[in-house]
Structure formats: C-alpha cells, structure tokens
TIKE-995268 format. One record per residue (C-alpha): residue in one letter; x, z, y. Coordinates in pm, whole numbers, plus 50000, padded with zeros to 5 digits. Example, Ala and Ser with C-alpha at 12.3 -4.5 7.8 and 13.67 -1.06 7.14 Angstrom:
TIKE-995268
a512305078049550 s513675071449894 
This chain:
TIKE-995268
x631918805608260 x633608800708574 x632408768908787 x635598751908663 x634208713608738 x633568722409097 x636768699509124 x635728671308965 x632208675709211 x635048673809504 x636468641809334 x633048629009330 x632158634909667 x635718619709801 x634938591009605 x631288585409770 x632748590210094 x635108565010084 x632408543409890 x630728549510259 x633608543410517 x634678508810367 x630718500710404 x629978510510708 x633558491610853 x632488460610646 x628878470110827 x630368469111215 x632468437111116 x629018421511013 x627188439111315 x629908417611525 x629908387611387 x626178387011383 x626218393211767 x627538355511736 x624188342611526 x621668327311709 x617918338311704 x615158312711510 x613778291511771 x610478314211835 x608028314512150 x607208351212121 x604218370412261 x603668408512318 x599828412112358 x599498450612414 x596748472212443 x595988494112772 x592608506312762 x591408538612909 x592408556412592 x596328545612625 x597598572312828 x600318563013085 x602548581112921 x602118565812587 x602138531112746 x605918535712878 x606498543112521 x605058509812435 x607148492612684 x610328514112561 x609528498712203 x609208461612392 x612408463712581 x614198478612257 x613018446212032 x614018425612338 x617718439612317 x618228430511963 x616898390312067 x619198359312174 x616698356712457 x616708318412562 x615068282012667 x616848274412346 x616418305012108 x613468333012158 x611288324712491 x609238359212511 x605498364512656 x603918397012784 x600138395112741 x598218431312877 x594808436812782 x591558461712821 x588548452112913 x590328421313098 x592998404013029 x596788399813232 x599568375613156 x602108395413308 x605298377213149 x604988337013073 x607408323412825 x608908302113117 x609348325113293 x612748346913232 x615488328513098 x617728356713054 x617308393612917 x618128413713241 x615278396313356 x612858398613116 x613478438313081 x613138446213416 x609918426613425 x608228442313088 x609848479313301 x606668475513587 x603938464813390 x600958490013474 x597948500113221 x594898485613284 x592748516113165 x589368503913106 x587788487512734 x589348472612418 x588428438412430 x591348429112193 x589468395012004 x589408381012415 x593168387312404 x594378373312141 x591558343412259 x594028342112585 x597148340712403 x595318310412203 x594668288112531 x596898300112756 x599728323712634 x600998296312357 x599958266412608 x603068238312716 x602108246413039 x602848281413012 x606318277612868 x605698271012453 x607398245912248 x604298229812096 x605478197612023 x608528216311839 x607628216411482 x610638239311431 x610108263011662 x608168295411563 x604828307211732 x604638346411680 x602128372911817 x602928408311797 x599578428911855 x600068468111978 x596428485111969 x594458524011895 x591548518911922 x588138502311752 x587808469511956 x584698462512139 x584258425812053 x584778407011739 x588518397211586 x588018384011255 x586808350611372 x589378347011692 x592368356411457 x591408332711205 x591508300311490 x595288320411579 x596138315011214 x595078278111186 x597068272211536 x600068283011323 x600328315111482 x601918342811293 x599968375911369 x601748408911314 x599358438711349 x600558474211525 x597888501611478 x598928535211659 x596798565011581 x593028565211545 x592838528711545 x590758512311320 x592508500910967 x590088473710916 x590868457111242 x594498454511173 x593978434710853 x591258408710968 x594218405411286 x597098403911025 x598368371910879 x599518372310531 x600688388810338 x599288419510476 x602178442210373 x604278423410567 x602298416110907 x600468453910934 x602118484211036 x600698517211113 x602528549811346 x600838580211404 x601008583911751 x602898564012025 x605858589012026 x606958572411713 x606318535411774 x610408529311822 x610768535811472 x609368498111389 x611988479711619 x614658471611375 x611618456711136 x610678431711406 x614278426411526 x615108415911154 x611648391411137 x613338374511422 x617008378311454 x619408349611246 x617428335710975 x619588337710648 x616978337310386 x617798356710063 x618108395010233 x619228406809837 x621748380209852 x622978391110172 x623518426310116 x621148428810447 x618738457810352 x618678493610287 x617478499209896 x619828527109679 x619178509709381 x617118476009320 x616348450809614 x613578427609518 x613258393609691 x610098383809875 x609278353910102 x611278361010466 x611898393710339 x612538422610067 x611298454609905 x613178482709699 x612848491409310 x614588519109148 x616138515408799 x614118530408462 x614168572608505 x613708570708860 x610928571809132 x611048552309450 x610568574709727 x608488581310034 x610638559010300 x610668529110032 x614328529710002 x615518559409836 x615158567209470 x614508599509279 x615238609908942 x611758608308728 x610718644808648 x608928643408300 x607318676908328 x603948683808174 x601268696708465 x598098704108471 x596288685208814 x592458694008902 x591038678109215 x588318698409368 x586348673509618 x584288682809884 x580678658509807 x578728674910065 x576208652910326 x578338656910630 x581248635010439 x579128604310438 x579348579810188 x581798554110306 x583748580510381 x583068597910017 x584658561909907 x587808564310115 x587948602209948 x588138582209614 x590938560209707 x593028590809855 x592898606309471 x593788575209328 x596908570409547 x598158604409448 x597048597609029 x599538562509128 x602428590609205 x601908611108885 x603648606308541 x600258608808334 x600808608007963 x599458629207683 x602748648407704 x602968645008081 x600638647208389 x596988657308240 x594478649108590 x590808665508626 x588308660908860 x585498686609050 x583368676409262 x581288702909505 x578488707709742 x575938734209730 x576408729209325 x579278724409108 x579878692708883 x582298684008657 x583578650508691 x585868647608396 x588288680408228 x591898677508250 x592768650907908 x590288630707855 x591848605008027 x595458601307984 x596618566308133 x596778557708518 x594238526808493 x591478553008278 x591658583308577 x591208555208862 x588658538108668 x586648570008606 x587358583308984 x585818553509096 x582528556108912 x581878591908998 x578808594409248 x577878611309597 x576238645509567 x575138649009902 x574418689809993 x575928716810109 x579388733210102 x580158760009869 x583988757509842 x584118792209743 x581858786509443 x583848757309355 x587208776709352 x585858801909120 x584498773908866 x588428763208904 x589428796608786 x586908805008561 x587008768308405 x589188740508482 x592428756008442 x591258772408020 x591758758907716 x588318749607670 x588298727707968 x591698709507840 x594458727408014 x597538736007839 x599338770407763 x602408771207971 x602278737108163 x601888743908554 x598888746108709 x597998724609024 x594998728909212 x593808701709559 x591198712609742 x589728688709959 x586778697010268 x585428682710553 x583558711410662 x583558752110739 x582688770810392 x578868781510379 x579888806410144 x583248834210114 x586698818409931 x588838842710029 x588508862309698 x588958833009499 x591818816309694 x593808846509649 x593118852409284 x594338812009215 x597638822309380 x597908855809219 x597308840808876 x600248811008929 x598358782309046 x599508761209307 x597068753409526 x596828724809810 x594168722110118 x593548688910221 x591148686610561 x589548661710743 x587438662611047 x585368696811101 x587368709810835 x588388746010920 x591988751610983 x592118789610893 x589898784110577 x592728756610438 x595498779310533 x593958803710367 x593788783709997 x597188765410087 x599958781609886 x603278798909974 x605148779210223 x601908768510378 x603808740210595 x604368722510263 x600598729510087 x597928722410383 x597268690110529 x595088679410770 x593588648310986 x591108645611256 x589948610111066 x589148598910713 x590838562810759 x594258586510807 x593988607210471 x595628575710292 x598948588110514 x598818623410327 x598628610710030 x601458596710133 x602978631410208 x601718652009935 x604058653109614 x603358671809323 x605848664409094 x608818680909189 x612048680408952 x613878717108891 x616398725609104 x619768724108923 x622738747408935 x625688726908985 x627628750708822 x626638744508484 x627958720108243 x624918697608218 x624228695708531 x627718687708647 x627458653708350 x624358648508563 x625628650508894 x628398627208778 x625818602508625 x624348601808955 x627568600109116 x628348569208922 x625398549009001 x625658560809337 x628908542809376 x627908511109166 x625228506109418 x627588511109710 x629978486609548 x627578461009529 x626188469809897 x629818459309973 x629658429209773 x626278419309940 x627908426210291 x631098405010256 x628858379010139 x626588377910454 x629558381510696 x630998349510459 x627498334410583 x627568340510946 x630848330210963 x629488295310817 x627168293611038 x628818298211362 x631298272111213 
C-alpha cells in the first residue's frame, strides 16, 4: 500500500501550526500587556555564595543569573526593592534595598561584585540577612504587612556552621527561603534552608553553567500576582495543569506518562519487560550511602508500568558473594518492590561484578528465576568501585544473548569497566557521578520503557498520529482560551 494518508499527516501538521501561530500572537499580546503589571510589593534579597570553591568564572555566571531575574522585575520604592548579600567565610552587604531605585542601577552594581574566596559560613549569612539585610534601616518595609520578605539562597558546597536552627528564626520572621544548590552541594542543607513546601522553595543545577535555566521560575514567583496559573492559561503543561498554592504542576490524561521536563506527556507503553537490578553491596559504598542506593531503585520502579502482564522487577545484590534479593514476579505492584527494596540489608565485602553478571546470565534472566519467554530483557548494573575480578566475558555474552544492559557509577567507579557492560549506543546506557547524593538526577535520566517506533505510513499508525493530533490541538485550544483569559485579567488590573 502506498502511503496514501501522508496528506491527511500534512493537514494535520497545518492544522497544529496554525494551532501555534494564533498562540504564540495571543502570547506576545499578553507578554505586552503584562509589561504594564506591576510586581508584588517584595523586599528581595540575593544572599550568594563565594567561597574558595566558587570559581570566578562560575561566580559571573551567578551574577548573569541575578541580573537576568532583575530584568524580568518592576524594580521600585513601590514594587520589588532588591538586596545583594555575598558570603564565605565573612559576610558583605554589597547592595542594600535602599539603595538603587531604578534597574540600570541596580545591574550595574550586582556587574562588580567580587568573590570572596575563602569558607562557607552560609547559617552566618542568612543570620545577616536576619538583622541587617531585612532591617528598616537598611531599606525593608517591615511595618508593611503587605509587602513580601523573600530570600533567594545560591550555594555548592557543605556549610561549615549550622543552618537548620538560623533558617528556622528566618521562617518565623516571615521570611520566605528559596534554596539554590549548584553541584556537589549538600541536598540536606537545601531542605533544612527551604521553606515549605519543599518542591516549591528547592532547586538543584548541575553545575553553574546551567543556573540561567531557573530565571523564568523566580521571575514568575515574583512578577504580577494573578493567583490561579490554570485559570490563566500562564504555564507550560501539554495536557493537565493542576493548581497548587502560588503556583502549578502538570498531569497527563489516562494512557500517558508525564515526562522528564514535567511538562510534556508521553504515550504509556504497556510492554511486558523483564528488569533485574544488580547492586554493588560492597564495604567501600558505606551504608548511608547503601540507603541512598535504595532510593535510586525505587525512583526508577516509580517510572515502570509493573503489573503481572507488564513490568516484572528483580533485585541482585553483590560483593565478594552473590545474593538474591527477590526473582523477577514475586512482587508485582509498585508499593510491594519499594517495600521489599527497602528491607534488603548491607553485605559489606568485596567486589566481584564479574561474578555477579554471570549469576545474571546463568539465573536471573531463566524461567526458573521468573523471567518470561519473549518479554525483553533489562539488566542495571550498579558499582562504586574497580572490579576485583574479570567481566569482560560476561558483559559481552549479556549483549550477545539480547539483554540490554545499563552501567550506573558512582565515585571510584571505573569508567572503562561501565563502558564496557553499557550497551550499544553507550551515550544512552552508562551513567555516571562523582557523588552518591547526585545518583537521584540519573534516575532521573535513565528510561527503560521505551514505546516502538511507528511507521507513519501505515494505517494504524496514521489513526494514531491523528488521535494525537487531535488532543494536541484541544490542548492548544484551551492554551488559547487560558491566554485570552489572563490578558482579560491584566487588562483589569491596569484599569
């Protein structure tokens, strides 16, 4: 059969695109008209980290991502008053909330801030911003019950004095914390910092480079407060917007899977696979760090479809021995595998990964061990360590016989060794991280479940493709609804 609907694909696609220019005109008109909307009232402080292990390069990048949340504010004695608070082992206020009245101002004074480059002494900082940053005589509104008192802390590293107890006075002074960990900052710290909810006041970037990507989030906190962002139309969801308190989150209708950026949605795939985790349990892991290990697998058994006629999960744990957690079956509901992950113990030895990748072929993935005749066979591999004995042998023999096989490494983990299990494209099958407080990010990354490409040439995948189509445009159209709505609401307001 010739590919005869191809035309009503190009019908489709016309549609969708003009689905996309009458949003994104009805998107500038907003954009305009919002220019017009005035900021909350909020006295807002930067208190940002410069100790000897911000580089100076990585510190203009933290100024870049200041002066870029700065652009998007109605700076002013009457709108957002902004504070610069620099910190290491001592602490700076280079930027009062008196002091700049206008942006051009303010941005060329957050431009020649210098690093300090000594400790991390972020609990005194935040201390300062307490007594002195958020003080009347430093420029904040405190006898303004309506005006906002927010504190947006940039740090990477483990601070050298305590925060829990200094954040907690912030939070009673009605300060609302927001948390910025870059790097190999310490996770912990960010979320006795945070206010609540959690979710909403701690982010996390892998490395300064990428900081900028978190401006529009804060610009939105504090730019024009219209409070339903559903109602609106001002968010970014395909499918489902879900209201929360100040803010939103994205859902995806029944059949499909919300994606990696939180926004996008995936068709389900319902495929039956076979999933065995082989875990590294020897001594050099540790065992808070063997618990963190537990909470990675769980975060990838929340991504699967597990079912009896779905996702089957198994679980291997090795050292200089090889134990069988639990065979791929026996537990065949999400809240079962994480309960039964959770319980399994610390073995404590060496590392044999080599042994433990020939139990997985010579057990996990057979009949006898639960696995099922025809359903695809995946295989993670997680180490911490060089192997103390040979896997090459056995990591080529998985591949050879079909399996599809993932390296996960942390710390002294050996780069070669995980390439050498990872399967064909390697990019997409190894993973690594220099820390175990980072491994929740691969998770993150790692996706197992991966729906068959389709041919759009054939029939059902052309009714498909037009289902898709279809609710592609009813979201749009309701986008569109949602944006005429807000522009109806700025327009009210400026009246």
């Amino acid at each position: 059969m010739k590919c005869l609907p191809c035309g009503l694909l190009l019908l489709s696609l016309i549609a969708i695109g003009q689905e996309c220019r009458a949003t994104t005109q009805l998107r500038n008109a907003a954009a305009q008209t919002a220019g017009l909307c005035r900021s909350k009232s909020t006295d807002l402080v930067f208190i940002i980290d410069s100790s000897r292990s911000v580089r100076p390069s990585e510190f203009e990048q933290v100024k870049v991502f200041l002066a870029k949340v700065i652009e998007g504010l109605d700076v002013g004695p009457n709108a957002t008053r902004v504070g610069v608070v620099n910190y290491a082992s001592k602490v700076k206020n280079e930027v009062s909330l008196k002091t700049y009245r206008n942006k051009a101002a303010l941005l060329k004074a957050v431009s020649k801030i210098e690093p300090l480059s000594t400790g991390t002494m972020t609990g005194l900082a935040i201390q300062f911003a307490i007594n002195v940053a958020f003080s009347e005589i430093e420029g904040a509104r405190v006898h303004a019950p309506d005006v906002s008192k927010v504190a947006i802390i940039v740090t990477d590293g483990r601070p050298q004095d305590n925060v829990r107890d200094v954040s907690a006075r912030a939070k009673e002074s009605n300060i609302e914390l927001f948390a910025i960990g870059v790097g190999r900052v310490d996770m912990n710290t960010l979320r006795q910092i945070a206010s609540t909810p959690l979710e909403d006041h701690t982010d996390y970037v892998e490395s300064y480079s990428v900081i900028e990507k978190l401006t529009n989030k804060f610009q939105q906190a504090l730019v024009c407060d219209l409070s339903d962002l559903c109602v609106t139309g001002d968010h970014d969801c395909e499918q489902v917007c879900v209201s929360t308190p100040g803010s939103y989150k994205c859902a995806c209708r029944e059949g499909f899977t919300l994606q990696e950026d939180g926004k996008t949605c995936r068709e389900s795939c319902s495929v039956a696979t076979d999933v065995v985790f082989l875990i590294d349990g020897s001594k050099s892991v540790r065992p808070e760090n063997f618990e963190l290990v537990k909470k990675f697998i769980n975060q990838i058994v929340d991504k699967l479809d597990v079912a009896e006629n779905k996702a089957h999960v198994g679980l291997v744990q090795y050292s200089s021995s090889v134990r069988e957690e639990f065979p791929l079956g026996r537990h065949n509901t999400k809240k079962d595998l994480k309960e039964a992950v959770k319980k399994m113990s610390y073995m404590e030895k060496g590392t044999m990964t080599g042994l433990a990748l020939r139990y997985l072929l010579d057990n996990s993935f057979t009949p006898g061990h639960g696995s099922r005749p025809g359903a695809p066979k995946v295989g993670i591999v997680f180490t911490d360590g060089r192997s103390q004995d040979y896997i090459g042998e056995a990591a080529k023999k998985a591949k050879e016989n079909g399996f599809t096989m993932y390296a996960v490494g942390v710390g002294n983990a050996v780069e070669d060794e995980l390439r050498e299990i990872a399967s064909d494209p390697v990019g997409e099958h190894y993973f690594y991280t220099a820390d175990f407080k980072t491994i929740n990010q691969i998770a993150k990354k790692l996706h197992i479940n991966k729906c068959p490409e389709e041919n759009p040439c054939e029939c059902e995948s052309i009714i498909n493709f037009r289902k898709k189509t279809d609710a592609t445009i009813e979201a749009l159209t309701k986008k569109l609804e949602g944006v005429t709505k807000r522009i109806a609401a700025l327009e009210n307001k400026i009246i």
